[in-house]
C-alpha positions as CSV (number, residue, x, y, z in Angstrom):
1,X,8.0,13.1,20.5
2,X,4.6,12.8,21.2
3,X,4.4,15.6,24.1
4,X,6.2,17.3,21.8
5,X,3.8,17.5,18.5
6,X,1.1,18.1,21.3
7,X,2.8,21.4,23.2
8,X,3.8,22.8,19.6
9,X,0.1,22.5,17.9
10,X,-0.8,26.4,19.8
11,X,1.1,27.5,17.1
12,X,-0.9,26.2,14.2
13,X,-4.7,26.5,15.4
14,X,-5.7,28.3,12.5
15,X,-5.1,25.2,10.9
16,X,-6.9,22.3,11.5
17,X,-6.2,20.1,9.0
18,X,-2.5,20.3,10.3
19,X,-3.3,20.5,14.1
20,X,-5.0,17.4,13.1
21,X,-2.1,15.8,11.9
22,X,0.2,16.5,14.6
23,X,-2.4,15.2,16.9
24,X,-2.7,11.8,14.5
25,X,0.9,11.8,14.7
26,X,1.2,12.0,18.6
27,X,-0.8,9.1,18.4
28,X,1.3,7.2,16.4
29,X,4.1,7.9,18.2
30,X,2.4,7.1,21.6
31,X,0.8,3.5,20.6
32,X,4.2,2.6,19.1
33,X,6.2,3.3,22.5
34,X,3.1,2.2,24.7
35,X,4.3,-1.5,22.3
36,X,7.9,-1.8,22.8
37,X,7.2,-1.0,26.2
38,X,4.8,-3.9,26.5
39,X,7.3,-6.0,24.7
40,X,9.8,-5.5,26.9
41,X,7.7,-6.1,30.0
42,X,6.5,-9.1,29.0
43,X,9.1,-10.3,27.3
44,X,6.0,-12.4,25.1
45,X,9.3,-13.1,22.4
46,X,10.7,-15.4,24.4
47,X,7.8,-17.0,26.1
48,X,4.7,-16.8,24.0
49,X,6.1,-15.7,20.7
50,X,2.3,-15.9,19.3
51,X,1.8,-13.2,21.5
52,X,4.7,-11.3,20.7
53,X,3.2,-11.4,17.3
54,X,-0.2,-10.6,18.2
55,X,1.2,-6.9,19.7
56,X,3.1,-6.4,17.1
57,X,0.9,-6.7,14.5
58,X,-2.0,-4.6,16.7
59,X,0.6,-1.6,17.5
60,X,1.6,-1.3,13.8
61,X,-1.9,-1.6,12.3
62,X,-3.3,0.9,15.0
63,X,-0.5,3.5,14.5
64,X,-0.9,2.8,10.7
65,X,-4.0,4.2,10.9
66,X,-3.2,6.9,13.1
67,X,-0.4,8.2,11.0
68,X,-2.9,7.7,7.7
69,X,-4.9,9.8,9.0
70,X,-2.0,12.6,9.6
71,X,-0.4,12.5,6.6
72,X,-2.9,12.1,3.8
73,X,-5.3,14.8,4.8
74,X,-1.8,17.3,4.1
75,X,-2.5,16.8,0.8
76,X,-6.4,16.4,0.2
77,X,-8.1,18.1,3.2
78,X,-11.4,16.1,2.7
79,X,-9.4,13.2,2.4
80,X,-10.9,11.8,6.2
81,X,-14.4,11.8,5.0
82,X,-16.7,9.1,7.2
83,X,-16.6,6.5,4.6
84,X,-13.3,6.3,5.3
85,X,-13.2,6.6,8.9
86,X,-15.9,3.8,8.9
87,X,-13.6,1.5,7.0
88,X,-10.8,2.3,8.6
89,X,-12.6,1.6,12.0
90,X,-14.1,-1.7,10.8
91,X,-10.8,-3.1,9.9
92,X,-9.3,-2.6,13.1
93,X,-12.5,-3.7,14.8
94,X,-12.3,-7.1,13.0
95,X,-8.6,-7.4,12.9
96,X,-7.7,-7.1,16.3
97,X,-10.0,-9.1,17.9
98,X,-8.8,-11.9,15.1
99,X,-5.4,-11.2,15.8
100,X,-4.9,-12.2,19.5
101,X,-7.5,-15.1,19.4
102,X,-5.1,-16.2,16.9
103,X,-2.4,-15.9,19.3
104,X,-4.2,-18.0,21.9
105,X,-6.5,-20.2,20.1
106,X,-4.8,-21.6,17.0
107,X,-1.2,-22.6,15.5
108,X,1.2,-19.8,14.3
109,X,0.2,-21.2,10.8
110,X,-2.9,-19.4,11.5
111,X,-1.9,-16.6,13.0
112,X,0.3,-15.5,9.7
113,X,-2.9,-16.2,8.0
114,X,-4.7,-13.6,10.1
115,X,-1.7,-10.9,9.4
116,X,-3.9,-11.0,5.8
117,X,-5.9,-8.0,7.4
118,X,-3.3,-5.8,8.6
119,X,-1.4,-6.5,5.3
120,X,-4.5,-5.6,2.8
121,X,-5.3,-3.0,5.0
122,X,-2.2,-1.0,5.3
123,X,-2.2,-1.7,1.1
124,X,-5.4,0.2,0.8
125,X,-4.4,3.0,2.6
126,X,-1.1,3.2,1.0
127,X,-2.9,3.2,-2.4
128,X,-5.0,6.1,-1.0
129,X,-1.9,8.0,-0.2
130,X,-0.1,7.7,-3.4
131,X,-2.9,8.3,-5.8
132,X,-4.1,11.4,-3.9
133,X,-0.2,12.4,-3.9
134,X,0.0,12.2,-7.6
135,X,-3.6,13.9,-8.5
136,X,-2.3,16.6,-6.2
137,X,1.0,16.9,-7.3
138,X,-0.4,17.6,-10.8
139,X,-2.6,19.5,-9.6
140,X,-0.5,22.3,-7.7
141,X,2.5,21.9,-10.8
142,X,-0.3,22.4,-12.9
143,X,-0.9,25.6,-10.4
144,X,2.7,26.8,-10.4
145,X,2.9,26.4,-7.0
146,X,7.3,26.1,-7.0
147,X,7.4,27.2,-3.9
148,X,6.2,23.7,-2.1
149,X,8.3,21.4,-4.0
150,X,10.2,20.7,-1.1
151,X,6.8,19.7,0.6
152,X,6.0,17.1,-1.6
153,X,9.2,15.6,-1.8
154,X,8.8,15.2,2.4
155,X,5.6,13.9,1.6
156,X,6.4,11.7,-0.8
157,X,9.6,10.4,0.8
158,X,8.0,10.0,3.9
159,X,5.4,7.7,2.9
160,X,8.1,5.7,1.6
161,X,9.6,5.4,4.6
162,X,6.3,4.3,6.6
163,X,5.4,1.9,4.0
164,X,8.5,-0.2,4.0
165,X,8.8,0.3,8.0
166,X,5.1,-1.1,8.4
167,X,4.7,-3.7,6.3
168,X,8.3,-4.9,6.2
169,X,9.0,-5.1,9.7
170,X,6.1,-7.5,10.3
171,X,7.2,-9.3,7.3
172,X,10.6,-9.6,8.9
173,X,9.7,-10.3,12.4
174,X,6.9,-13.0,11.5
175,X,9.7,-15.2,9.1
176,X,11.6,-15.5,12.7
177,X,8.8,-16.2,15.1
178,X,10.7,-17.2,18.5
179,X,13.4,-14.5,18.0
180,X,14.5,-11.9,19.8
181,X,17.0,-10.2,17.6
182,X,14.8,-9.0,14.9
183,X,13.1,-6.4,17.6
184,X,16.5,-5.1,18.2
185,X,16.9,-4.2,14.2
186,X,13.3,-3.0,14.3
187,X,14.4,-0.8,17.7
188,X,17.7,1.0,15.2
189,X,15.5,1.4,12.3
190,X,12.3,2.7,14.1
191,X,15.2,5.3,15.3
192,X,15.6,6.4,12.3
193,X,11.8,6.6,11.1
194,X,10.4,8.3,13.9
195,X,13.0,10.9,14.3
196,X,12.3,11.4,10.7
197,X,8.7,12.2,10.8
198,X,9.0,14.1,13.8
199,X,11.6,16.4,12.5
200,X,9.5,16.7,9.4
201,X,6.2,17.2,10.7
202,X,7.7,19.9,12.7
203,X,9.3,21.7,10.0
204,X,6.3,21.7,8.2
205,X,5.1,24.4,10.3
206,X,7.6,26.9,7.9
207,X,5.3,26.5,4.8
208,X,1.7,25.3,6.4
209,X,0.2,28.6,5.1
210,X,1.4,28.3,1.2
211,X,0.6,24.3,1.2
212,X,-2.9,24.9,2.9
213,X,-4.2,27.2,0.0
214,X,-2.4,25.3,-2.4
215,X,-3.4,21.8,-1.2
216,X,-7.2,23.0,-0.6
217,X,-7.9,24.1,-4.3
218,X,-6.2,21.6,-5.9
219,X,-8.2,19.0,-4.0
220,X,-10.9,21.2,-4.9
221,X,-10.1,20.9,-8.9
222,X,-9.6,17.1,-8.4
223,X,-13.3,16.5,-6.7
224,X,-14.4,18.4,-9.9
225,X,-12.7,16.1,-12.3
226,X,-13.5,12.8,-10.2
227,X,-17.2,14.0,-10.7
């Protein structure tokens, strides 16, 4: 899936904010199978479950980032301004570190303590993503803009789906911490999620010109009310 965003982005170069995205999104894709592969070399679960936790937690709060940083820029291109970046970058600087000394200095206790960062990190951006969904959303109904309803429903629906993937699969896999069987549920429903976003991503292609302009002076009108 990841080769695949990559090869296809020729065909949107006069875009950048959405040859971005498909490049964000390759990276998601590619840190989350570069993970389960890990996992199932090491097969940490059944040996050093601390440090089964420790990758999870750093695949999912690295590809979080990554597929912020393709999605939310589809609906406010100035979205990824530094300030964001910077915090963005800070958090996983300090979290990941934290994370695996964790893992291999302290109790599990300790370790779900740590998760703290991921968890109020992955809020943060989620809060980003909805409130620049509905001030656009306004914005382009406000506009007329018919035409991409169907594009905000994707967007909309898929950062449902990323949410409750994220957070809730550490949630589930850290309440059984020596467990093998909750990485084969998170295995079907990851399935699910990334076919999803692939598909979508690469469908988006069909109305990237319409959502562009439309996206681009709405976020416009909001910077002018926000000021």
């Amino acid at each position: 899936m990841a080769v695949g965003l990559l090869v296809n982005n020729y065909a949107y170069r006069h875009y950048p904010v959405y040859r971005r995205s498909r490049y964000f999104s390759s990276v998601f894709f590619a840190v989350f199978g570069i993970g389960l592969l890990l996992h199932y070399h090491f097969e940490w679960r059944t040996s050093y479950p601390l440090l089964a936790t420790a990758l999870s937690v750093s695949y999912f709060h690295i590809s979080g980032v990554a597929i912020t940083w393709s999605h939310t820029p589809l609906l406010n291109p100035r979205y990824l301004s530094p300030v964001v970046v910077v915090r963005d970058v800070v958090f996983l600087i300090v979290g990941l570190p934290v994370y695996w000394f964790c893992a291999t200095h302290c109790s599990l206790l300790t370790l779900h303590y740590s998760l703290l960062i991921f968890l109020v990190h992955a809020v943060w951006m989620s809060f980003d993503f909805y409130t620049t969904y509905f001030r656009v959303s306004r914005r382009l109904i406000a506009m007329n803009q018919g035409s991409l309803e169907g594009f905000m429903r994707w967007m909309l629906r898929s950062c449902h789906f990323i949410i409750a993937f994220g957070i809730g699969s550490i949630m589930f896999t850290s309440l059984f911490p020596i467990d093998v069987w909750p990485y084969t549920v998170l295995l079907c429903i990851s399935s699910f999620v990334f076919v999803y976003i692939y598909y979508s991503i690469s469908e988006y292609g069909s109305v990237v010109d319409p959502a562009t302009n439309a996206t681009e002076d709405a976020a416009e009108k909001v910077s002018l009310i926000n000021q």
